[in-house]
N, C-alpha and C positions, 0 to 999 in steps of 0.2 A: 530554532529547530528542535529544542528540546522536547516543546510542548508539540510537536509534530509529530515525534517520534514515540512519545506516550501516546497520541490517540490513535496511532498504525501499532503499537503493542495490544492497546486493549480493546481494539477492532479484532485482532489476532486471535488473543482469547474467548474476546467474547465468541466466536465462531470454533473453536476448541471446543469453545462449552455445547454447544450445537450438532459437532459434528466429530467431536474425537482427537486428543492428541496425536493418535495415528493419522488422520489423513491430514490437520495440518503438515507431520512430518513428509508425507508422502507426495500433497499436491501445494500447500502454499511456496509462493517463489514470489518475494520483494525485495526490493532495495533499495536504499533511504541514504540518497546522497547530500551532505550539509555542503559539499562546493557548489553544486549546482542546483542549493534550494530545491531538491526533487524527489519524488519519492515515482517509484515503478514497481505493480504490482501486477502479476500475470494474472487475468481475469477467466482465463480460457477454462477452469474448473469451477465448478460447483462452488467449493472450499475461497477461492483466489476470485470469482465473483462475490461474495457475499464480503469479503476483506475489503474488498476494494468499495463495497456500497456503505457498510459500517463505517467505514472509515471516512469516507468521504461527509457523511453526515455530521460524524464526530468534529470534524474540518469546517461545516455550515454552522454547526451548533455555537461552534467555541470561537473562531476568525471572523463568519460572516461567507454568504456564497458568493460577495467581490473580494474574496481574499486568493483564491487558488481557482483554478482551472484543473478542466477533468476531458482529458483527448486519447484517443487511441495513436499508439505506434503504432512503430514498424520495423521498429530495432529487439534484441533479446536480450534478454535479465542473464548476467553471467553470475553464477551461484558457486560455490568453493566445495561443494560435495557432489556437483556434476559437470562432466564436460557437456552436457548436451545443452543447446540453446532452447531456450523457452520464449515464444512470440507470446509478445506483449500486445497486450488491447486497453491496458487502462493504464495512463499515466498522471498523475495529482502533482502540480507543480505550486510550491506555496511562495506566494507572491509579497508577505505581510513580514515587515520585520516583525522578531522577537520582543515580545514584550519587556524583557530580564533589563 
């Protein structure tokens, strides 16, 4: 998961560098869980689509596109600086043990 969690960081920046450390502050909202192999990332903004497309490539590029599946929910990202629920449309679930 490690190397999962580097290519959802530098999908992160990479769109920082595009669009401003303010609105990632403001609209990105993911969450990278290693029990459930999962990563959920709200796609609903501009910012949080393009994390979600970068990242997924970075995921094709480096696993393979039989490594992880790309589906929409229906459940919400709970985040630690908001109570408000954010609906999830893109969820990336990485299917590939770790290389390590």
């Amino acid at each position: 998961m490690d190397a999962v969690k580097d290519s959802l960081l530098l999908a992160v920046m990479a769109v920082e560098g595009l669009k401003g450390r303010t609105r990632i502050q403001l609209e990105a909202r993911f969450r990278l869980d290693r029990i459930e192999r999962s990563c959920v990332i709200d796609a609903n903004t501009v910012v949080g689509d393009s994390i979600a497309r970068i990242f997924t490539r970075f995921l094709a590029k480096e696993f393979g596109e039989q490594a992880f599946k790309v589906k929409r929910a229906d459940s919400s990202i709970e985040t630690s600086s908001s109570d408000e629920d954010h609906e999830i449309s893109t969820t990336c679930s990485h299917r590939q043990a770790d290389a390590s």
